[in-house]
N, C-alpha and C positions, 0 to 999 in steps of 0.2 A: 419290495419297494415300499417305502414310507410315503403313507398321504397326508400330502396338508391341504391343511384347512382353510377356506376363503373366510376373510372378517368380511365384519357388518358392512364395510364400506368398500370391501369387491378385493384389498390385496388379498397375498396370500400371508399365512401365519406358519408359526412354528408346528408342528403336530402335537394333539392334545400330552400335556405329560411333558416335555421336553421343557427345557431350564433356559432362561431368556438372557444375553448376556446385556448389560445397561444402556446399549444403543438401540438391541431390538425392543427391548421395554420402552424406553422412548416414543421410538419410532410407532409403535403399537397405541401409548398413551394418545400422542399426537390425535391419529388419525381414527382410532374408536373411540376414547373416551372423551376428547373435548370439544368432539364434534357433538356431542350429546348436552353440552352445558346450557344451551336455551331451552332444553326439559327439561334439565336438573333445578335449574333457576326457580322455573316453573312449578314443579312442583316441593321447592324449598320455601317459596312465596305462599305457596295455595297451603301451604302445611305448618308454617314458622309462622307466629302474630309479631314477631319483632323481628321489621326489617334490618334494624343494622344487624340484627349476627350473622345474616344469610350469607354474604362474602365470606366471613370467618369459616362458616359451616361447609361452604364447597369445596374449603382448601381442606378441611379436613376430612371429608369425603374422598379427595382425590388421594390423598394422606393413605388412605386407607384400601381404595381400590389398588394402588399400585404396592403396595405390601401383600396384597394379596394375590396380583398375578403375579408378582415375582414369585409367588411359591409355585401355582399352576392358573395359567392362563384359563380364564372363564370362557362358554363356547360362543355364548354372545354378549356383548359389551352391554346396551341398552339396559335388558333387565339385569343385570347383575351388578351395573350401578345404582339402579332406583332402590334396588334391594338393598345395597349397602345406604344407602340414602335412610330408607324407612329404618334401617336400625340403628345408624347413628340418631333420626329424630329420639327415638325409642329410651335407647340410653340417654339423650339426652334428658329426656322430662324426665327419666328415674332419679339422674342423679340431681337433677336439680330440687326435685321434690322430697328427697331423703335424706333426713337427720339421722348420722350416724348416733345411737342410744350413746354410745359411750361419751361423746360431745354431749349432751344433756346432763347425763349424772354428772362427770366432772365439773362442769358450770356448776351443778346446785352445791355440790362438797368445798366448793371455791367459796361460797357465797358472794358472787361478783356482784355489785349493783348491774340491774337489770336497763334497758330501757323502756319497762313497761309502763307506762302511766298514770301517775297515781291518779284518786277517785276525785280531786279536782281539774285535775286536764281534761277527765273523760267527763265530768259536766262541762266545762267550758268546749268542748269538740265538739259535744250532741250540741252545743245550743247553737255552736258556729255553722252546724250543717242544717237544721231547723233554719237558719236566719239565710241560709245560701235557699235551699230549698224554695220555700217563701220566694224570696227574691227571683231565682230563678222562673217559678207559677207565674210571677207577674210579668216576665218578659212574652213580649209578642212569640207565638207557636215557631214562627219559622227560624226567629234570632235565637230560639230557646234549643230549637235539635241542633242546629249548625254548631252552639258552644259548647251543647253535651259533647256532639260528634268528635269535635277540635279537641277540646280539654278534658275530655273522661274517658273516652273511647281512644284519642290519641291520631285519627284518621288524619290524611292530609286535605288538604283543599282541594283536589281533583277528587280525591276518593269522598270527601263529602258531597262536592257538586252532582255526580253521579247518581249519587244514593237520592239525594233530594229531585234533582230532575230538574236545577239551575245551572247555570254558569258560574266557573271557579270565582269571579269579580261579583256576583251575589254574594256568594260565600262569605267570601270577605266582607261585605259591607254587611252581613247578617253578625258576624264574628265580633266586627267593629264596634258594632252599634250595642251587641250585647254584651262587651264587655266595659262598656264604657258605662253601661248603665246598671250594670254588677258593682263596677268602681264606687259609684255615686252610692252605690243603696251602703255598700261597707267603707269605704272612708271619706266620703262627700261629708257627716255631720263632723269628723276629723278633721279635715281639712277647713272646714268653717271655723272652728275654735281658733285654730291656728292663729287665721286670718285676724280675730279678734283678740286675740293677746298681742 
């Protein structure tokens, strides 16, 4: 007699080893695996700093789980998604972060124009971050993290309010207030010219 197996979620399954026909994979994905996607979420959020690819990254996760029972059924769903989870992160930052050499040498044998910037951008760049920098010191502490948080960090207004220990409508009038008085320090003496030609 053949034993099957109970999944994560009480049916029964096919016996380890045993080849899934497209309804039972399905019916499998269904009820193991996307019953698992507010942990997968979870930890695609807690592990991913850019939230828009998380969506992208679940579908290819799932991509990926069910190519892989269809060859043999994993004994439990939960960890052998997170596992495929950490290794697509995995793969991910490899390939994001590696320059195939051969792309390098052919660029230099090309001699393509670069966009690397010559040594007058990079004095006028230091001196544009020097003049923000400044600027920035002289904004009140709290308008001063709230527009780091927003514009350097990238956070949302809930996710600053939190950190600061305000409300998301502080936030915003911290955001407000300091960006309008950034405006002023970099094109406020511009904007007067203007007005007098």
């Amino acid at each position: 007699m053949v034993e099957t197996r109970k999944g994560e979620q009480g049916g029964d399954l096919l016996p380890s080893g045993a080849t899934m026909t497209a309804p039972e994979l399905k019916t499998w994905f269904v009820r193991e695996v996307l019953s698992l996607e507010p942990i997968l979420m979870r930890f695609l959020s807690q592990n991913w700093r850019n939230r828009h690819d998380i969506e992208d990254m679940r579908q290819d996760i799932y991509s990926r789980v069910l190519e892989a029972a269809s060859h043999q059924l994993p004994e439990k769903a939960k960890p052998f998604v997170l596992a495929t989870a950490r290794n697509y992160l995995i793969d991910r930052v490899l390939r994001e972060r590696i320059v195939p050499i051969d792309t390098v040498a052919d660029l230099d044998t090309l001699s393509v124009a670069t966009d690397v910037p010559g040594p007058d951008r990079n004095a006028i760049g230091r001196d544009e971050l020097r003049k923000l920098r400044s600027a920035l010191e002289r904004l009140p502490p709290r308008c001063c993290e709230a527009v780091i948080l927003r514009r350097v960090e990238g956070l949302s207004r809930r996710e600053i309010a939190t950190r600061m220990g305000v409300t998301e409508n502080t936030v915003a009038d911290h955001i407000r207030r300091g960006m309008n008085a950034l405006a002023d320090e970099f094109f406020g003496a511009a904007a007067e010219l203007r007005k007098d030609a």
